[in-house]
N, C-alpha and C positions, 0 to 999 in steps of 0.2 A: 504494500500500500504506500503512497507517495504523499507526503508533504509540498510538494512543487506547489506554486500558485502559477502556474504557467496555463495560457490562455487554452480555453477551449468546454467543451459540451461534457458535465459531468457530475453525480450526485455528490453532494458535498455531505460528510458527517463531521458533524461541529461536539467537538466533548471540551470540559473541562479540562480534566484532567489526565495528565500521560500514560496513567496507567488502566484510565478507561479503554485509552485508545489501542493499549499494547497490542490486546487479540488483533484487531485488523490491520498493526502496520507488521505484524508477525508471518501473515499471508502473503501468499505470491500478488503482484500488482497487477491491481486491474485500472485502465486506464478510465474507466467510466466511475469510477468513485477513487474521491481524494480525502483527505483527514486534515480537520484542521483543528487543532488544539489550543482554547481559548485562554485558560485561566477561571477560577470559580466568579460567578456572578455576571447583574447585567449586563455592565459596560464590558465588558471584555467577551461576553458572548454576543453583546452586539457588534463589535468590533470584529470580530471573528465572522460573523456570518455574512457580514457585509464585504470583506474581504473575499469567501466566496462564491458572493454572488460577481461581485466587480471582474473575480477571476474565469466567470463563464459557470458557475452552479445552475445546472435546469432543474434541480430542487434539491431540502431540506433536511439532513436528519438531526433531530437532537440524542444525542448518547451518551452511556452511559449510567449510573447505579442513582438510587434514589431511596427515600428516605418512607416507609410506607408509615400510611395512615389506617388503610382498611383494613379490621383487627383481622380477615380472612384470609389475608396474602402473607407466608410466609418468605424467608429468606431465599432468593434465588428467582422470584417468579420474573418470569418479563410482563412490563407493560407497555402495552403498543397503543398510543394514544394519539388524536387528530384535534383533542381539543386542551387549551389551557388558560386559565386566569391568574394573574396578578394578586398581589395581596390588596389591592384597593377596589378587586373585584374585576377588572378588564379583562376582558374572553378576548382568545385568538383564536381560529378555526383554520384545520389545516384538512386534508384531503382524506377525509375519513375512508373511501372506496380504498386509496392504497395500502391504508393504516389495517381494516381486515384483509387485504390480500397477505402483507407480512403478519399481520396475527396465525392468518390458516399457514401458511409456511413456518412456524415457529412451531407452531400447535402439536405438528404432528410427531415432535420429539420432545418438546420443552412444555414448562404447565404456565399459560400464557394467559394474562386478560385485556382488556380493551375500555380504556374509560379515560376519563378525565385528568389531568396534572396539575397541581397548583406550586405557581412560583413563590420562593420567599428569599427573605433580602437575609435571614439568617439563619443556622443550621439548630433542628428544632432536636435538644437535647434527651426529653426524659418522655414516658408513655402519658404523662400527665400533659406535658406541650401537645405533643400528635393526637389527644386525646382530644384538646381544647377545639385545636385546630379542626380538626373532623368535622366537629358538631357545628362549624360554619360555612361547610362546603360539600360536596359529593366527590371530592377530588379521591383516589387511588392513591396517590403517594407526593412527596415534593421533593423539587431539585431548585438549584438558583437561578438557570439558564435556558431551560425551555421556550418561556413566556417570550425573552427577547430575542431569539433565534425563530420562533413561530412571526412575532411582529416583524425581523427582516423579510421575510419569506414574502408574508401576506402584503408589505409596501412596494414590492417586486412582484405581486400575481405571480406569486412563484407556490408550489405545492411543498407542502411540510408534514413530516411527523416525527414522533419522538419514540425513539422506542430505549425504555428505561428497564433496570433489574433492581428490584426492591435489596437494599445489602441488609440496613438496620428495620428490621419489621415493626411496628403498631407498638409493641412490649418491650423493645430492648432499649438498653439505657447509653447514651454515647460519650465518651468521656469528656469530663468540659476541656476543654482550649483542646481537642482534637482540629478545627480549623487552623491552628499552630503546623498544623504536620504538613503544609500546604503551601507553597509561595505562588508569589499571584501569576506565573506563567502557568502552574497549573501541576509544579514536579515539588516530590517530595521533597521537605526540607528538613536537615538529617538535627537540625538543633530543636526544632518542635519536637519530634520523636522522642528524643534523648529528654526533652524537658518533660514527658509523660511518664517516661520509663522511672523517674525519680520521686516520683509522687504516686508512692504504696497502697493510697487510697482509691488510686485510679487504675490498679494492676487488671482487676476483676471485669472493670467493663472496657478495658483495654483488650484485655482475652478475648471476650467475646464479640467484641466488636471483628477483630482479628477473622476469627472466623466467620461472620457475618460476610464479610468483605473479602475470603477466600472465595465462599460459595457463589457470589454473586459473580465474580471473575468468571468463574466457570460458567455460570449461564451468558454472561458476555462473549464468552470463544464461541461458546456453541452455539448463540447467535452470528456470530461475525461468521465463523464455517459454513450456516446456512445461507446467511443474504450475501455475502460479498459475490459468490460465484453468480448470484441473480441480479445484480446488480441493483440489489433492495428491490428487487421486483418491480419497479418501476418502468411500466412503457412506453419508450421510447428513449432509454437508458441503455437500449440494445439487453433487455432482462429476460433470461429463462428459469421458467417455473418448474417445468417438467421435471 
């Protein structure tokens, strides 16, 4: 998978972060999808998706792991989602027909759902946060970047969707200053880490967090294994389904 911003017809996936992106720059390259790695939050996933639309993007994906809300979705599940709001409430609507094509191509290995995403400007810590949050939205899960990678899409009549893997579920607890572990291009930063590793109190939901964010990896390859050869299934992206 290619980093290049070099001109030409091609689905763009936009992630945060580098090790979202690992599985698909791990693949052999396909020239009809390129990766572009923003850094957490909006302006940098605006930045990012505007960058490749300007580079010739004929549409959208948001990727990457996500933070679930709905107490029914465990660690690992994909969410293949066409629609997202903001936290002040603004809906962006993205091509729901392509969003169940890639659900049914995911489906048929992976335990997949299809619904709604809600952006926030911060990473929501304890089951009581995700809990709060819930009961003002029907949203699936949250990430930071969706929302403004769906609004570049939709000001370019460009077609988007996000397809997210729940790491921390409804119930798990995330360590606080885990955003420490994080520099703002989007690559781990080894002094957040070590600044976790030293505070004994945070050993337990460091562990589990750990593996939360193993599993979900794994449904990101197995994603990436499945769309990258279809080129997200998108037609006219030169995509096969079969």
């Amino acid at each position: 998978m290619t980093d290049t911003p070099s001109k030409g017809r091609f689905v763009a996936v936009v992630a945060a972060l580098g090790s979202e992106l690992r599985p698909l720059r791990v693949l052999p390259a396909v020239p009809e999808v390129r990766v572009f790695q923003s850094g957490p939050g909006t302006a940098a996933s605006t930045a990012a998706a505007a960058d490749a639309v300007a580079t010739g993007a004929l549409a959208l994906v948001s990727w990457g792991v996500a933070g679930g809300l709905a107490a029914t979705l465990p660690t690992g599940t994909v969410i293949v989602s066409a629609r997202c709001q903001n936290a002040a409430g603004t809906a962006v609507a993205g091509d729901e027909h392509w969003a169940l094509r890639v659900a049914a191509l995911l489906g048929k290995t992976l335990a997949v759902e299809t619904g709604p995403l809600l952006c926030v400007e911060h990473v929501l810590h304890s089951p009581a946060a995700k809990a709060a949050t819930q009961k003002q939205t029907d949203a699936l899960a949250v990430d930071m970047e969706t929302f403004a990678i769906g609004a570049v899409a939709a000001a370019h009549d460009l077609p988007w969707i996000a397809v997210r893997v729940v790491a921390d579920s409804a119930a798990d607890t995330l360590p606080k200053g885990v955003e420490s572990c994080v520099n703002a291009a989007g690559n781990t930063r080894v002094v957040g880490v070590l600044g976790l590793l030293l505070k004994p109190d945070q050993w337990s939901a460091l562990a589990r967090t750990a593996r939360c964010f193993g599993r979900a990896r794994c449904s990101l390859a197995a994603s990436a294994a499945l769309l990258v050869p279809t080129r997200f299934a998108l037609p006219g992206a030169g995509s096969r389904t079969d």
